[in-house]
N, C-alpha and C positions, 0 to 999 in steps of 0.2 A: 841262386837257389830256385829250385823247380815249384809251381806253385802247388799246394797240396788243394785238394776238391774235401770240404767241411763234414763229407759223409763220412772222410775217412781218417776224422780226428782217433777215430777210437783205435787206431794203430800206430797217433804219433803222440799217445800224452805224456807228458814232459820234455816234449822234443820243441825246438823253433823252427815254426812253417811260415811259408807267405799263401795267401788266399787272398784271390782277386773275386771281386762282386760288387754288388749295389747297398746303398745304405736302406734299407729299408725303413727304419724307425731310428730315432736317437733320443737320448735324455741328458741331460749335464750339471753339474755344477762348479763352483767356481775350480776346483782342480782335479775333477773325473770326467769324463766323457763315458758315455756307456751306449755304443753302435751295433745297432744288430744289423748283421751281412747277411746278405742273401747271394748266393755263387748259382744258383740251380739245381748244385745239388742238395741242398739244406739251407739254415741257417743258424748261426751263433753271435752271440755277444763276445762284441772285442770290446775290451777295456781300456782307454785311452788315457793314460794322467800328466799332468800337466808337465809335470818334473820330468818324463821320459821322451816327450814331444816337444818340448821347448816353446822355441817361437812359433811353431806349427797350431800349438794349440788352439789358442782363438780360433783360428779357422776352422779348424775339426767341431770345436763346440759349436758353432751355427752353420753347419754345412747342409744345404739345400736334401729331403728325401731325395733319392734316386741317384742320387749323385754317385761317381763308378770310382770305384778306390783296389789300392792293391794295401793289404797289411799284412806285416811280419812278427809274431810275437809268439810265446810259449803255450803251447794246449795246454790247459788245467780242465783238470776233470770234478765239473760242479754238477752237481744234480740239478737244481734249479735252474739255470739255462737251456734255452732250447738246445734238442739233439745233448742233453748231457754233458756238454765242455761248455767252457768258454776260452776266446784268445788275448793273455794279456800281453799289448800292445809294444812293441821295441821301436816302431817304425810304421810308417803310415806315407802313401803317395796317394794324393790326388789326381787319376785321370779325366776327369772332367764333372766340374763342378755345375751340379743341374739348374736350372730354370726352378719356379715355385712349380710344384708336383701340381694336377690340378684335382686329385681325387686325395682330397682330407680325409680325417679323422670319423667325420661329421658323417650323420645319412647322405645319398645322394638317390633320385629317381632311376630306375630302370633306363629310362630314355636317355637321359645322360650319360648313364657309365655304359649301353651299347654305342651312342656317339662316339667313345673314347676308346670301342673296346680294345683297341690295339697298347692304352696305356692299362685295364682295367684288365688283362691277364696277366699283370704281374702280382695281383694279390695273393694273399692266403690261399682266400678261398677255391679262385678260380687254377692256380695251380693245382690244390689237393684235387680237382675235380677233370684236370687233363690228365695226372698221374694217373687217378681210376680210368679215364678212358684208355691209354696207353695200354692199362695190365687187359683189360676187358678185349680190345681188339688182339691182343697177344695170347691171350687164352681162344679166342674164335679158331684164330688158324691154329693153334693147338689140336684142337679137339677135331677137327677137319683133316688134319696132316695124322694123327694117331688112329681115324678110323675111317685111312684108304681113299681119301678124297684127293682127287687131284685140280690145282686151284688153273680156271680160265678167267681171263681178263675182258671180258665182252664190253662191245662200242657203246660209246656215247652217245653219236650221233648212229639215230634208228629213221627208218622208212617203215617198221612197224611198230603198231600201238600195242603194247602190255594189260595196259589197264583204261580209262577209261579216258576216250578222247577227247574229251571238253578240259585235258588237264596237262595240255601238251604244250613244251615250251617250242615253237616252228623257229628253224635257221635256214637260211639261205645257202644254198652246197653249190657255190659255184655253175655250173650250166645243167645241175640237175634236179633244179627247182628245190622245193622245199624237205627237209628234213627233220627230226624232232631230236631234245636232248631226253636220253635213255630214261625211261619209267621206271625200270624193270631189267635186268641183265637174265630173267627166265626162258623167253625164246630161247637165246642161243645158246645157255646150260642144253636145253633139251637138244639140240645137234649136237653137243660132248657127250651125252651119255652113250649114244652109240660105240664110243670109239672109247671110253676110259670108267664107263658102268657110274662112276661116281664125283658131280665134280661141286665142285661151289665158285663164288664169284665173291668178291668187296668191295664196291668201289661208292662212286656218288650215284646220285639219282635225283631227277628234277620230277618235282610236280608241282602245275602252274595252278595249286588251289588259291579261292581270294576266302583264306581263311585265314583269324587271327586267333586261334586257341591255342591255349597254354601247352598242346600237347607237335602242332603242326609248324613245318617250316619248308620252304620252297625247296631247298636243295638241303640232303643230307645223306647219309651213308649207309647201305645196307648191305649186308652179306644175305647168299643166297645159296642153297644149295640144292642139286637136281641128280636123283636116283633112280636108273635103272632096276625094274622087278622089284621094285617098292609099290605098296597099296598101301589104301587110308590109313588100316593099322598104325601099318609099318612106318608108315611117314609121323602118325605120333608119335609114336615109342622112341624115334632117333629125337623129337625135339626136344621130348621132358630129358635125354639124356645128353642135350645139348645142352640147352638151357642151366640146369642141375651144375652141369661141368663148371661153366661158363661164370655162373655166381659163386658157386662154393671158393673155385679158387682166385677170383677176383675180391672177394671179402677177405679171405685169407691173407693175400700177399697184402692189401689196401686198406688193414684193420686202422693206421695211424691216420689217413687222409679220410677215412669214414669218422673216427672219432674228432677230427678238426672238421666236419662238416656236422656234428649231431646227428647222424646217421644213427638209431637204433638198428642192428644190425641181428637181434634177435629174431624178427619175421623171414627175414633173409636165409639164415638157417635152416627154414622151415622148408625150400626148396629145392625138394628132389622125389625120385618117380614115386610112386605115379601121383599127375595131378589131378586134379575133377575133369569130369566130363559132361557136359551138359548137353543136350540137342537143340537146334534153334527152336522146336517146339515148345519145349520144357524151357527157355530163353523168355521167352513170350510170357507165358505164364505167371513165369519166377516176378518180368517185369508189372506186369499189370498188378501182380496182388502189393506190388511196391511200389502203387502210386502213380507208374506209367500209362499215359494214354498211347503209347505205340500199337501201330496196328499188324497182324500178321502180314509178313511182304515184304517190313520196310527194313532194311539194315537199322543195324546199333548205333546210334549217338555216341558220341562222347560221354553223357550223363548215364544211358542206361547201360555204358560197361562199367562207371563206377559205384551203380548198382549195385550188381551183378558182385565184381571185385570184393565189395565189404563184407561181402556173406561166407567168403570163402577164405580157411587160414592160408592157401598157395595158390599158381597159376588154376588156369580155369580154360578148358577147354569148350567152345561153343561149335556145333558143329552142324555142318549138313544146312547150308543158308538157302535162300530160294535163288535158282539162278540168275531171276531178273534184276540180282542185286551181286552179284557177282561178275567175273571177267569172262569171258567167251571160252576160255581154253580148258576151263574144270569140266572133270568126268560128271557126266549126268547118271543121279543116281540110279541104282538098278531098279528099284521097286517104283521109286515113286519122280516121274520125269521134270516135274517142277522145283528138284533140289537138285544139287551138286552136293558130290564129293569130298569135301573143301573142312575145317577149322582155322578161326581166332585164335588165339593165344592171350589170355587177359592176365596180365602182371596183377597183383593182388593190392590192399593197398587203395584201392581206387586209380591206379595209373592205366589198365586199361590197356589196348592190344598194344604189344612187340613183336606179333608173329603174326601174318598172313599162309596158309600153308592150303594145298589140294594137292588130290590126285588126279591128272591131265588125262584132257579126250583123246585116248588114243583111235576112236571110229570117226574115219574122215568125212563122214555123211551126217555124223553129229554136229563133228567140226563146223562143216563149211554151215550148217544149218544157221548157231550160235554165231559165226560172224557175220554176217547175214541179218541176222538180227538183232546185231549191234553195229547196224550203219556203216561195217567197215568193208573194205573194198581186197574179195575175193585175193583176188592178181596180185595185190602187194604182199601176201604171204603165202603164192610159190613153192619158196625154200620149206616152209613150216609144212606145208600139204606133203614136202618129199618128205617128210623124217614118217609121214605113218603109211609112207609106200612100201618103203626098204626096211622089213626087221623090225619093223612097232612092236613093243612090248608094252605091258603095264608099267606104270612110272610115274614119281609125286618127286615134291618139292617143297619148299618154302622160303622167304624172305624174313628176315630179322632184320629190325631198325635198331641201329646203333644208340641212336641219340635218345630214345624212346627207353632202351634196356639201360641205360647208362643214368638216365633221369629216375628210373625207378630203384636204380641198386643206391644212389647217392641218396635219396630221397628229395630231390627240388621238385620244386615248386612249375617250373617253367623248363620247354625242354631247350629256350635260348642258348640257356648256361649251359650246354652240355657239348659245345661244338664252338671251335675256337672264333671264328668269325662268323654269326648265324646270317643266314639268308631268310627274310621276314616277308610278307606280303609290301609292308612298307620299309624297309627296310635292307639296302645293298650296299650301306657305306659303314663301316671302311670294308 
């Protein structure tokens, strides 16, 4: 008999299936057994009784969590069980009977269950919260693939700096000295837009901060995408309609894994165009009558996006920063030469930026001025001086963090959980 997958009881009820999984929980007495299976795709309660299992029983009744079984019995369609059936039992095989599980019942510390996290994604929790990342990166390239982007896969390994150089992880490249692992997949968007107007990128990203906040982690995942004759506007308007995209239908399909995380999913809602606009001026201000001693100059904290965030029912655009706090490549602005081009994106909430976004210096005399004055060395970006030789147009972009948008649609607490092995300042095992 072929094994049926437990999502798809609702096509075999009163039929007899086999379903192979993990015991996940179990309860018993002296002639029921009551197992709930976990396949991957779902889970359900098989009903085991002693009279149908014979001498098996005993064993079934104290069989170790985790433990990997195949069982065959009748879908019955019970409301009160998970996923609506339950399977009463005909047959039962043990493939391999577990070790004591080492994550109980009981609380356990942070620090433990990332110790373990290779057993510590088999929970609930941390399932329903891959699921939402799954839909969430499946709606990205949706929304990129339905409006004309075409996706580049840009290197890893860079000889130029994106963002900011004190945040670089350096590798050895064989006989051509050092190397860094990718900031940023934006440089080399911008040599795509020539050739294909519209493209984006998704992959990892390393940044060597020595920071331990709820929001940051060394290595994580961002999409990016880089527009040809796009301007500041235009570069908002595509994010709130990315963005918008992005949750709506990520809440949609992942209404049952938001309701198993406690997700209030009514703010969530509230996301679509247009969102606030703020100016880093009016940023300033907003903070200081809120208790901030920030001074004009300095970038936003952690603390004064979540400011900022409480005040507003959806994302929150902050815009036009002072360049000395931004990356070398944003358009300097026209009126006033000590700001850039450029928008945050603050999730609401208190969770604070998902989106970094400008529009790029396409005057290469602005260019070389900004790297230049940021300590970096002319020569190594060549290639980048040729893209506003040949055909420069006006052109914007931005980066979305994955783990970042995904932490704020689940609503956790820490963006750890949001990425199946995180990478921590202290933190590389497993």
């Amino acid at each position: 008999m072929n094994a049926c997958l437990i999502r798809d009881f609702i096509k075999h009820a009163g039929e007899t299936v086999t379903i192979r999984g993990w015991v996940a929980n179990r309860r018993s007495s002296g002639k029921v057994s009551f197992l709930i299976i976990r396949d991957g795709s779902g889970t359900c309660q098989a009903i085991a009784e002693r009279e149908a299992m014979g001498d098996l029983y005993e064993e079934i009744r104290r069989l170790p969590l985790e433990s990997s079984v195949t069982v065959t019995g009748q879908v019955v369609e019970e409301p009160r069980s998970p996923g609506g059936y339950e399977l009463h039992a005909t047959g039962l095989t043990i493939l391999q009977k577990s070790e004591e599980f080492p994550i109980g019942k009981k609380e356990h510390g942070p620090d433990f269950l990332l110790g373990i996290r290779h057993l510590w994604l088999r929970s609930p929790r941390q399932i329903a919260i891959m699921r939402v990342r799954d839909a969430l990166v499946r709606y990205v390239r949706e929304f990129f693939h339905r409006n004309g982007f075409t996706l580049i896969d840009t290197p890893i390994f860079t000889t130029t700096v994106g963002e900011d150089s004190s945040n670089l992880f350096s590798v050895d490249y064989f006989d051509l000295g050092k190397t860094y692992l990718s900031q940023t997949g934006q440089l080399y968007l911008e040599a795509a837009i020539f050739g294909l107007g519209k493209v984006y990128c998704l992959g990892p990203t390393f940044r060597a901060e020595r920071s331990k906040t709820r929001r940051h982690l060394t290595e994580f995942w961002m999409v990016e995408g880089e527009m040809a004759f796009f301007e500041h506007r235009d570069n908002l308007e595509l994010q709130e309609n990315f963005v918008s995209f992005i949750v709506q239908n990520t809440v949609r399909e992942c209404a049952d894994e938001l309701r198993k995380l406690e997700r209030d999913i009514e703010p969530l809602k509230r996301v679509e165009p247009p969102f606030h606009r703020v100016s880093y001026d009016e940023a300033i201000e907003i903070l200081r009558k809120n208790g901030s001693d920030i001074e004009w100059g300095s970038d936003l904290g952690g603390d004064d996006e979540t400011i900022i965030t409480n005040l507003y029912d959806k994302p929150v655009f902050i815009e036009c920063y002072p360049k000395k706090v931004k990356a070398f490549y944003m358009k300097q602005h026209p009126e006033r030469p000590e700001l850039v081009m450029c928008a945050d994106l603050l999730a609401p909430e208190g969770y604070g930026e998902i989106i970094g976004g400008s529009q790029r210096e396409d005057d290469p005399e602005i260019l070389l001025k900004a790297i230049l004055d940021n300590g970096l060395d002319p020569e190594r970006y060549g290639w980048y001086f040729d893209l506003r030789k040949y055909g420069s147009v006006p052109h914007s972009g931005f980066g979305l963090g994955i783990e970042r948008t995904l932490s704020w649609i689940c609503g956790l607490k820490h963006v750890r959980e949001t990425i199946p092995f995180p990478r921590m300042l202290y933190r590389a095992y497993p």
